[in-house]
C-alpha positions in Angstrom: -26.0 -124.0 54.2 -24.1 -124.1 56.9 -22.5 -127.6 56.9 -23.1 -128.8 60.3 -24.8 -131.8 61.1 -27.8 -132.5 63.6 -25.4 -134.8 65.0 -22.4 -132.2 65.7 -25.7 -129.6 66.7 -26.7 -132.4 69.7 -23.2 -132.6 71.2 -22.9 -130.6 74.5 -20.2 -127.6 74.6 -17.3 -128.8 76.4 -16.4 -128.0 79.8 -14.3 -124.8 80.4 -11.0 -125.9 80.9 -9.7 -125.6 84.6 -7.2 -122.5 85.9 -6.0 -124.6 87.8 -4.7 -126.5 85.0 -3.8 -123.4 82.9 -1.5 -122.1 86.0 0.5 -126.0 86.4 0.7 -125.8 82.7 2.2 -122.3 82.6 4.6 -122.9 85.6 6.0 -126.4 84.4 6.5 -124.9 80.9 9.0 -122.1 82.8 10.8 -124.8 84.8 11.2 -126.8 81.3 13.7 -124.3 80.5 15.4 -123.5 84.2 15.5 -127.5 84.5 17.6 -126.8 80.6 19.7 -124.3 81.8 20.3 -125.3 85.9 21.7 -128.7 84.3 23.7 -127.1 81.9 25.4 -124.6 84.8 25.5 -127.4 87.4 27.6 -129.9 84.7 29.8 -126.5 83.5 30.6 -126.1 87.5 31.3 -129.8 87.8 35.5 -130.3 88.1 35.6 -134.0 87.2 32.9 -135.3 89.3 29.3 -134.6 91.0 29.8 -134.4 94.7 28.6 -137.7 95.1 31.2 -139.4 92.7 29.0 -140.0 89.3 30.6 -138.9 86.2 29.9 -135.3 85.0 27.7 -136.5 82.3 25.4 -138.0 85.1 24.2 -134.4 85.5 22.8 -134.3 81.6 21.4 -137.3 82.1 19.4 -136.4 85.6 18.5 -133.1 84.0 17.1 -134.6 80.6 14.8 -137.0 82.8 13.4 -134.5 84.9 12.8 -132.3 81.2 10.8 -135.4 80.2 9.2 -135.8 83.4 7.8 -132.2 83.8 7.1 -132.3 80.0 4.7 -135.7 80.5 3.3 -134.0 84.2 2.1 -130.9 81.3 0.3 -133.5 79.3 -1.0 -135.3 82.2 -2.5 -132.3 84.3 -5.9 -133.7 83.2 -5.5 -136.4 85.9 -5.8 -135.4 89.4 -3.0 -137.6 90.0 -0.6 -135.5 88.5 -1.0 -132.5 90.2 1.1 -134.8 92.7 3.7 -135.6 90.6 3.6 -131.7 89.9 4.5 -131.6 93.7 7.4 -134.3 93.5 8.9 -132.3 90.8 9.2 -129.3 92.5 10.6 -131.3 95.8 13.5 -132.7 93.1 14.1 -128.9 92.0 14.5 -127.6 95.1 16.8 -130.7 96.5 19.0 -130.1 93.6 20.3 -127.4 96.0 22.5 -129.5 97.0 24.3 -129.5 93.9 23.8 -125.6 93.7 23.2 -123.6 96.3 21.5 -121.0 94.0 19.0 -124.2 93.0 17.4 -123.6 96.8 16.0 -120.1 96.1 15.3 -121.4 92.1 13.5 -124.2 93.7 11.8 -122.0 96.7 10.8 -119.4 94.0 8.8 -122.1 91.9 7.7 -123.8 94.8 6.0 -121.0 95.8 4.5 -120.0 92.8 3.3 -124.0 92.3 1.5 -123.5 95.4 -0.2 -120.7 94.4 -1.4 -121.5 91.6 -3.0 -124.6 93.3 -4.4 -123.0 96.3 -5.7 -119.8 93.9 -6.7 -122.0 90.7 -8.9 -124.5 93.1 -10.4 -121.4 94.3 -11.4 -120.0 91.5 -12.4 -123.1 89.7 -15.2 -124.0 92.6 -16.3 -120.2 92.6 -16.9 -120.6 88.8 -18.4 -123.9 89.6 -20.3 -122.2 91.7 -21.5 -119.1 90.2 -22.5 -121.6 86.9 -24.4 -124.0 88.8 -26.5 -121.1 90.6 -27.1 -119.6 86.7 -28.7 -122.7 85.6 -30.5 -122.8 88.6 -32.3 -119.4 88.1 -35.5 -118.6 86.0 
């Protein structure tokens, strides 16, 4: 016997999921830990203040949101929505520049490869599409 019910036998196979997805998964799970380790080095460079007069511990505090916030866009990525917020987040990388210079090219690096992965994951996704739709098509 093999246990499986005629009910669990009638439900469809689901969907492949999306590259596009896989790649903004695997790229926010890398800037999880530069986010970590960029706050860390921008608060150990930090005299007594930020540049813009907050307290030191501001800079743990900004970094820990934006952990939270890239970790929730991960979870999220099945919205279309949040392949925007994907976007904001790597806007707020690369503006935290200005705290660290070495944060632009961190920030253009990412940005880059976020882009990518957008442009080459949509691609691929609608050629799958695409080459699946024309295989049920077929005799």
């Amino acid at each position: 016997m093999s246990g499986s019910t005629s009910a669990e036998a009638a439900l469809p196979a689901p969907e492949p999921r999306s590259l596009r997805r896989s790649l903004a998964s695997i790229v926010l799970a890398f800037e999880i830990f530069v986010v970590f380790l960029a706050a860390l080095a921008i608060w150990g460079l930090a005299v007594d203040e930020t540049p813009f007069g907050l307290p030191r511990w501001s800079i743990l505090v900004v970094g820990g949101v934006i952990l939270l916030l890239t970790i929730a866009t991960i979870g999220l990525l099945r919205h279309p929505w949040a392949y925007g917020l994907g976007w904001a987040i790597q806007v707020v990388i690369l503006a935290s520049g200005i705290l660290n210079p070495a944060m632009f090219i961190v920030g253009a690096v990412f940005g880059g490869m976020w882009a990518y992965c957008m442009v080459a994951g949509a691609r691929i996704d609608r050629n799958r599409a695409a080459h699946d739709a024309a295989g049920k098509e077929g005799p």
